[in-house]
C-alpha positions in Angstrom: 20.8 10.8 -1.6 17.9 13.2 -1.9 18.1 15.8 -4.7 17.5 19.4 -2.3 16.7 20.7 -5.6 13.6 18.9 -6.4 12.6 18.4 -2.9 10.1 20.9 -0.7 12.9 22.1 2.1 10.6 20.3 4.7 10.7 16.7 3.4 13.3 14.8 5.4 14.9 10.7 5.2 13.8 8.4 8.2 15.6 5.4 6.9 17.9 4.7 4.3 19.5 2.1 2.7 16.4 -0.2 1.8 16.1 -3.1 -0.5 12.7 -2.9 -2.3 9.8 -1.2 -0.3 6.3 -1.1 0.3 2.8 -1.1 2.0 3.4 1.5 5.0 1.0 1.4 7.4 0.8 3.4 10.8 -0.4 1.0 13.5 0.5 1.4 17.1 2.9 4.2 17.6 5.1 3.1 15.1 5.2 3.2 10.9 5.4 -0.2 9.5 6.0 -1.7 5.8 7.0 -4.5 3.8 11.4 -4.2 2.5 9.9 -7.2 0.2 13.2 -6.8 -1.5 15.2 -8.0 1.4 11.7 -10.2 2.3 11.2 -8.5 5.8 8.4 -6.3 7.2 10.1 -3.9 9.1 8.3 -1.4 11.5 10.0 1.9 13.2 9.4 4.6 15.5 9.6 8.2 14.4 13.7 8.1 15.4 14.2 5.9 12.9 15.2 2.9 15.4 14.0 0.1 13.4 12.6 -3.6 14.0 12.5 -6.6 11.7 9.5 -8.2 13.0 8.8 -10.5 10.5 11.0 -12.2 7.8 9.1 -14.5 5.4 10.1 -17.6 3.9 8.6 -16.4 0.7 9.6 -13.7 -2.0 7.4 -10.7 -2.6 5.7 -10.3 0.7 4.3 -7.0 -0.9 1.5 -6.2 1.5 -0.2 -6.7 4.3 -2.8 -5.2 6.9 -4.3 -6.3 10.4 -7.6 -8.3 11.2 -9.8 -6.4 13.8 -8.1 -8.8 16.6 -5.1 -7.8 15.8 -3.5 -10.9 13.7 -1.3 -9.8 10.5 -2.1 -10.7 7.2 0.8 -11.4 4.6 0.0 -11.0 1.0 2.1 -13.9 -0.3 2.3 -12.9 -3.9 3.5 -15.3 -6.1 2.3 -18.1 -4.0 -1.3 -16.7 -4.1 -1.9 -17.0 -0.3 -2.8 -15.2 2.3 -0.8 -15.9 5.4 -1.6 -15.4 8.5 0.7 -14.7 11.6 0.2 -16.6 14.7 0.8 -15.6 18.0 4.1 -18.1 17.9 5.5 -16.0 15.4 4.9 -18.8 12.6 3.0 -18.3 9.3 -0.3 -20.1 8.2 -2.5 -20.0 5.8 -4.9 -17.6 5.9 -6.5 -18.0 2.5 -5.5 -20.2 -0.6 -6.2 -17.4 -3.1 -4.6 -20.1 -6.3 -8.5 -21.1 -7.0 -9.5 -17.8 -7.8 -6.3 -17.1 -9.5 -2.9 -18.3 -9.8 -1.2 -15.5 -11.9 0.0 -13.9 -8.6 -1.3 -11.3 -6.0 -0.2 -8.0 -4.6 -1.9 -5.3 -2.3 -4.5 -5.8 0.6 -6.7 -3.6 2.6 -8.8 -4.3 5.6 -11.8 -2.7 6.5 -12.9 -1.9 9.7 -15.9 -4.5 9.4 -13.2 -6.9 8.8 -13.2 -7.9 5.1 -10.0 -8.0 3.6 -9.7 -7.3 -0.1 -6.7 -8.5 -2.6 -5.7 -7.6 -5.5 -3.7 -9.0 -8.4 -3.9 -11.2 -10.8 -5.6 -10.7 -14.1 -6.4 -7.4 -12.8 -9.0 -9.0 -9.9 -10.0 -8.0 -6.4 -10.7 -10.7 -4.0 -12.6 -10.6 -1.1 -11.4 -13.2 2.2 -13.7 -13.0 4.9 -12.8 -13.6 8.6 -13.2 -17.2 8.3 -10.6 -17.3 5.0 -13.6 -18.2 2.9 -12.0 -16.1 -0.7 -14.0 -15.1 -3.8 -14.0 -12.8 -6.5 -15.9 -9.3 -6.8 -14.1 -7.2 -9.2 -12.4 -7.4 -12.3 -11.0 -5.5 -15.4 -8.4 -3.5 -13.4 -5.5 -2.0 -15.6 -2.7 -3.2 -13.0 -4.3 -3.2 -9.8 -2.3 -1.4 -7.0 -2.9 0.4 -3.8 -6.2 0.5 -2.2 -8.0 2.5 0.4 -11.3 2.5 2.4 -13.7 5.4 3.5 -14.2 6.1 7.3 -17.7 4.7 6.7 -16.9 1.6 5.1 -19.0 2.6 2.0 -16.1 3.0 -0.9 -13.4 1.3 -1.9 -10.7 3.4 -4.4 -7.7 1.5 -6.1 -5.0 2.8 -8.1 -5.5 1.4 -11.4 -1.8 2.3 -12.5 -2.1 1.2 -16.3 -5.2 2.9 -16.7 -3.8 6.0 -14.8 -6.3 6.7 -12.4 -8.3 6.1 -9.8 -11.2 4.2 -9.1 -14.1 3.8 -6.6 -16.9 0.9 -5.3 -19.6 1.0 -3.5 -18.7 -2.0 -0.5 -22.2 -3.7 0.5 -23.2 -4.8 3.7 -21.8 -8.6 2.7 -18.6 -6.9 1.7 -19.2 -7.2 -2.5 -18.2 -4.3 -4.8 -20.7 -2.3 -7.3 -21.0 0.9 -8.6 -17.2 1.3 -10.5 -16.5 4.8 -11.6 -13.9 6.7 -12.2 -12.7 8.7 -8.5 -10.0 10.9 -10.5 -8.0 10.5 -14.0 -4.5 11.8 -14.2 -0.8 9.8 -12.9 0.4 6.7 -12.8 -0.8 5.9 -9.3 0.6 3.0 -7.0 0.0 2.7 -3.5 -2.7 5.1 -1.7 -4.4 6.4 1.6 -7.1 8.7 2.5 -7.2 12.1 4.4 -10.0 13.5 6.7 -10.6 16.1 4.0 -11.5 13.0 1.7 -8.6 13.7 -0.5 -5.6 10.6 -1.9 -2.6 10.7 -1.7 -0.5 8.1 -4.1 2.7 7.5 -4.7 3.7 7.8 -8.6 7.0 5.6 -9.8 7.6 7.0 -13.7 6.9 10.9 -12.1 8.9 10.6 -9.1 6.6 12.1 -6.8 3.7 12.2 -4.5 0.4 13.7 -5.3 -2.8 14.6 -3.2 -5.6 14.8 -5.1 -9.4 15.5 -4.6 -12.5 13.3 -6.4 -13.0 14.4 -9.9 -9.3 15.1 -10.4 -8.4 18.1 -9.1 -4.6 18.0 -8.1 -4.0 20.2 -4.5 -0.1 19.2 -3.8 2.6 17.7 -5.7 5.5 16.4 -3.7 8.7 15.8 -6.4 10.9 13.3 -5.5 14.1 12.3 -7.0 13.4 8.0 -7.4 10.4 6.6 -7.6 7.6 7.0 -5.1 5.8 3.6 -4.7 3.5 4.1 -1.6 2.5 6.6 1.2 0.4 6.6 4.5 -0.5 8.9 7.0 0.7 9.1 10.6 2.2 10.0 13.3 1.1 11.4 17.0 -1.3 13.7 15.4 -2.1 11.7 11.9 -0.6 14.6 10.1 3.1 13.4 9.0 3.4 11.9 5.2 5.5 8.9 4.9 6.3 8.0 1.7 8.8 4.8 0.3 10.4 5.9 -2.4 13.4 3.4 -4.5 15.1 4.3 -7.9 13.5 1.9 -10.4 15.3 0.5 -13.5 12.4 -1.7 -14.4 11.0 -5.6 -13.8 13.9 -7.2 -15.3 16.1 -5.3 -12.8 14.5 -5.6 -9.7 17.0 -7.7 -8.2 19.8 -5.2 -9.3 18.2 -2.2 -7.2 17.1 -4.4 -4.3 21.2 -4.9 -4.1 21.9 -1.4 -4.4 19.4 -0.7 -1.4 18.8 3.1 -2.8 15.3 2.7 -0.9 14.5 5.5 1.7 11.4 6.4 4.2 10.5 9.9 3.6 8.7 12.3 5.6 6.8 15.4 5.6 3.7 17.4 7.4 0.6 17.1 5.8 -2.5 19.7 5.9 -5.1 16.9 7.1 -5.0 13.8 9.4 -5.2 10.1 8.1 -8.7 8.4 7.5 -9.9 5.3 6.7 -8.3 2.5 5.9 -4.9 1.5 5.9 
């Protein structure tokens, strides 16, 4: 249940009773994201009347995001595949991400040129162009996470959790990555999106909350939650409602235990400026 006590009177459930989620995305009137605890990518209108769309055959289908035509993309993590979903409904393989690295993959963002980038790994970003062709241009990430893409296609940020910040590319016109700095110090950030006032939002497990904060560091909200927040987008009819997934978190050895308990909730609220970028 949600703790009135830490929470802004505003902030309101959508759905309850999730296994493990993650990777919400607003795409087509509805709010989708991966339940990769229960292995399903669940989308739902802003009732809360919910559709399974797709349920993988794989475990940890942590992320995904859309090609420009439309087709899905499936980060399959420990597989180290990108899938792809076909107009059947059945999986294939997008991209065989093993030969760059086989240690396991996790969040993906599409630009709106069309390069997908994927993280994981030893702390890597790949980049799979529209053809699946996969290679590496980035490295050195303290636990790569969420990741987000300027309106103009010009910089990439990801949430460097271990390192407890966040940090920016420069995307060239062949969709490589130069020019690393430091966007803004400060939390434990996991999964991210942009607002029209250029500002992030990330979710933040250990701290329970959601936070908005502007390049150089400067925090301008703080939403405190009571379980962990692990990613939030923005939405809606006008782009302006917060969705965040928040789950209690007892650690990696336990995942299994709280993906039974299904304390995993959709939470809303109003935000002061409009979604941007990508997701």
């Amino acid at each position: 249940m949600l703790s009135k006590q830490s929470l802004p009177p505003k902030v309101t459930p959508l759905l309850t009773g999730l296994a493990m989620g993650e990777s919400p995305r607003w795409h087509e009137h509805r709010l989708w994201f991966s339940d990769w605890g229960a292995r399903e990518i669940v989308a739902t209108d802003l009732d809360g009347n919910r559709e399974v769309v797709v349920r993988t055959p794989f475990g940890l289908p942590f992320c995904f995001d859309w090609l420009s035509d439309g087709q899905l993309l499936i980060v399959a993590g420990r597989e180290s595949r990108l899938m792809r979903r076909e107009p059947d409904g059945s999986l294939a393989v997008h991209a065989d991400l093993s030969k760059i690295s086989d240690q396991g993959w996790n969040e993906i963002v599409v630009d709106g040129r069309g390069h997908a980038y994927v993280n994981g790994g030893p702390g890597i970003i790949a980049l799979v162009t529209l053809d699946g062709t996969a290679r590496q241009v980035a490295d050195g990430i303290a636990f790569p996470n969420g990741m987000a893409i300027t309106p103009d296609n010009r910089t990439l940020i990801i949430a460097e959790s271990h390192g407890k910040r966040l940090t920016a590319f420069e995307i060239g016109a062949d969709g490589s990555l130069s020019n690393r700095r430091v966007w803004a110090d400060g939390g434990v950030p996991d999964g991210i999106c942009i607002d029209a006032d250029y500002a992030v939002w990330y979710g933040d497990v250990p701290n329970r909350r959601c936070v908005r904060v502007r390049e150089g560091g400067e925090v301008l909200q703080t939403i405190d939650l009571d379980r962990g927040c692990f990613a939030c987008t923005l939405g809606g009819v006008d782009g302006k409602r917060l969705f965040m997934i928040a789950t209690e978190w007892r650690g990696m050895e336990k995942i299994q235990e709280v993906a039974d308990a299904r304390t995993g909730q959709v939470l809303t609220v109003e935000a002061p400026a409009r979604h941007a970028g990508w997701p």
